[in-house]
N, C-alpha and C positions, 0 to 999 in steps of 0.2 A: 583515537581520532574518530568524529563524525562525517562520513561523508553522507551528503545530501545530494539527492540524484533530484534532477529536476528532467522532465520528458516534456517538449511544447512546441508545436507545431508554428508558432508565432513570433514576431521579433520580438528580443526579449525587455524591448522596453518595457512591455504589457505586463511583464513579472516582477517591476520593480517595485509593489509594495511587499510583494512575499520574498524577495531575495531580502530588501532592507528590516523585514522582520526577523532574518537569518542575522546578519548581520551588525543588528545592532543587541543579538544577547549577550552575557559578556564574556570578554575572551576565552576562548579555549579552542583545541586543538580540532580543526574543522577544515572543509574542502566541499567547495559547492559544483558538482558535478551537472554539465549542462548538454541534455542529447536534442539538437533541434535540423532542421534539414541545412542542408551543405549550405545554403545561399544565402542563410539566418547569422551562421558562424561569424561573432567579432573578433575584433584583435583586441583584448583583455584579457590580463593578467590575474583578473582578477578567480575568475574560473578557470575551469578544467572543458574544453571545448570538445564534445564528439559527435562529428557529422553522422547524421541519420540519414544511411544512402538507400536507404527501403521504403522509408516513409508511409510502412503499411499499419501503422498503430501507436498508442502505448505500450504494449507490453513487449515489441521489439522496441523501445527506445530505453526503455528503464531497463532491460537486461545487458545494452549498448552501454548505458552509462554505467551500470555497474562491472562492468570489464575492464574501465580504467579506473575504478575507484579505488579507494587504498586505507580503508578506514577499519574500526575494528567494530566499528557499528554505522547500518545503514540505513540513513532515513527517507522514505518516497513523500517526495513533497509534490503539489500540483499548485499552480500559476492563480488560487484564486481563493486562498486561505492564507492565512498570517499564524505565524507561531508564536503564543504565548512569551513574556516575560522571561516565567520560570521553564522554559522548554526544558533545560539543563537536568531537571529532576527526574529527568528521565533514567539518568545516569547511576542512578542511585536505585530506581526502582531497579534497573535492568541487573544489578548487584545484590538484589533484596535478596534474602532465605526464600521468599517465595518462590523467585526465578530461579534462584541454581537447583532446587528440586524439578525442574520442567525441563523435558529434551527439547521442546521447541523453545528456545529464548527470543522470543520476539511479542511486543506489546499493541494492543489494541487501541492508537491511542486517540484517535478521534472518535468513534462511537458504540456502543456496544449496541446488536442488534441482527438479526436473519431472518429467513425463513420461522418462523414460529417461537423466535424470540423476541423478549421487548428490548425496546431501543432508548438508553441513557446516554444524555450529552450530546444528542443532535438538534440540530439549529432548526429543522423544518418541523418536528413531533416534539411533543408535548414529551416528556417523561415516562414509561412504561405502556408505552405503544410501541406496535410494528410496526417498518416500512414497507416490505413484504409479506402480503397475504400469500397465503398456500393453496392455490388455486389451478383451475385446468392452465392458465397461463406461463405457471412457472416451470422452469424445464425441469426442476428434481424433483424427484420420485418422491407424493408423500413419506413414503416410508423409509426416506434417509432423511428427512427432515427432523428437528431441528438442525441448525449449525449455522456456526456468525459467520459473519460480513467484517476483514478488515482492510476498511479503506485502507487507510494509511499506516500502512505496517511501519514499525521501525524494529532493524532485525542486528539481533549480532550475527555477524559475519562469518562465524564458525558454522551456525546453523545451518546459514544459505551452500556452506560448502559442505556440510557432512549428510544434512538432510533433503534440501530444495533442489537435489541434483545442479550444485552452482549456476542458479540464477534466483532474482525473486521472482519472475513471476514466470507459469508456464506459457513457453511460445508459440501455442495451437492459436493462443488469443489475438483479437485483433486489437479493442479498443476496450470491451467492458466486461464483466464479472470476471476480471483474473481477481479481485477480493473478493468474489464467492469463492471460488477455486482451493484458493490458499486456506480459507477458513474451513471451508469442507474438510481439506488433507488434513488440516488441524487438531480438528474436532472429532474425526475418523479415527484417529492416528494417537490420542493422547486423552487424556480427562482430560475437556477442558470446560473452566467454570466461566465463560463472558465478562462478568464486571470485574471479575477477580485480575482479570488478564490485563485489564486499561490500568494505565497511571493513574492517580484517584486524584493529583493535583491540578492536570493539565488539560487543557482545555480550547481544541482553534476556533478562530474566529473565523468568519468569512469576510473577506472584501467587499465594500460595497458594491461594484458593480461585477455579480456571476457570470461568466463565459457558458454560452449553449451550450449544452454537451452534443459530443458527436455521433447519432443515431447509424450511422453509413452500415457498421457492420452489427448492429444487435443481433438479426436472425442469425449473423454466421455464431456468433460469439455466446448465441444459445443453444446452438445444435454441439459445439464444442463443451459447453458446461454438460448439458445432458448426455453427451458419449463418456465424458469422463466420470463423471457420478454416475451410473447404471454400469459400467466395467469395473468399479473403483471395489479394491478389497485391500482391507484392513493389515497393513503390515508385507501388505506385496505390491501393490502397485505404486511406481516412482512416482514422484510430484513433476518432475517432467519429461 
């Protein structure tokens, strides 16, 4: 089973071309996990509903939803991307020789890209560009640098429990770089080669009209990346 966690602050009619991108791949054994605040919650069968009584971020809302999830692989989906056709191949990658040689089983599959890496299959950069310069700006230490960025993890579920200390993402975060975070511990913690990591067939779109992202807490959710990377050691510090 796939469970798809969806985290969204917004009623969820605003998600219906990325749910019906869910929905219209072809059948198989799946569950669309939905964390939005209490007043948001419909009466639909169709999902798995859980009230977000915190309301202080994403990365409490997608650790919420993955507490009632029940899949044996989990995909972070966000309200403003559509999933390929072939999404399914994922299933097959995550089964490759490549993957069962890797303690981390979880795939990179919207874009490969970090700190001092180039960035293949994103929608805003040309091919073998950065999106992140390594600058006085950035909260990690050149000298842990490089290491990817993944947005949209999709993880087998064994992982998130033997390694991620059961959750996906850590809960210091409020809204943003819990995909630096995760890609840090990753890349700390294991070889890890960037392109090697993404599905090589799949590929999301974005919807035509992007939702703003939400600035409220960057500063905190910098001071959080920078405490955690400047403590971080190799083979002792938990992921959360």
């Amino acid at each position: 089973m796939i469970s798809y966690l969806l985290a969204t602050k917004d009623p969820i009619s605003e998600s219906k071309q990325t749910l019906d991108s869910i929905l219209s791949l072809p059948q198989h054994d799946r569950e669309i996990v939905i964390c939005c605040p209490e007043h948001l919650v419909e009466s639909n069968d169709d999902y798995v509903w859980v009230p977000d009584r915190e309301c202080t971020g994403s990365a409490h809302a997608y650790n919420e939803a993955y507490k009632f999830s029940k899949g044996d692989y989990i995909a972070i989906i966000i309200d403003d991307i559509l999933l390929p056709s072939n999404f399914l191949d994922i299933l097959d990658f995550m089964e490759s020789d490549f993957m069962s040689k890797k303690k981390f089983k979880i795939s990179n599959i919207m874009w490969d890209g970090g700190p001092g890496l180039a960035a293949y299959g994103h929608d805003d950069l040309p091919d073998g560009e950065s999106v992140w310069p390594i600058d006085k700006y950035h909260p990690v230490n050149v000298d842990k640098c490089p290491y990817s960025v993944i947005p949209l993890p999709f993880f087998q579920r064994e992982t998130i429990e033997k390694y991620l200390s059961n959750q996906p993402f850590h809960h210091d975060f409020k809204n943003h770089l819990i995909d630096h975070w995760l890609g840090f511990y990753l890349c700390k913690n294991e070889s890890y080669e960037p392109h090697k990591w993404r599905c090589p067939s799949l590929r999301y779109t974005m919807t035509p009209i992007r939702k703003p992202g939400n600035s409220t807490h960057d500063g905190y959710d910098m001071q959080v990346l920078k405490r955690l990377t400047d403590t971080f050691v190799a083979g002792v510090t938990p992921y959360a």
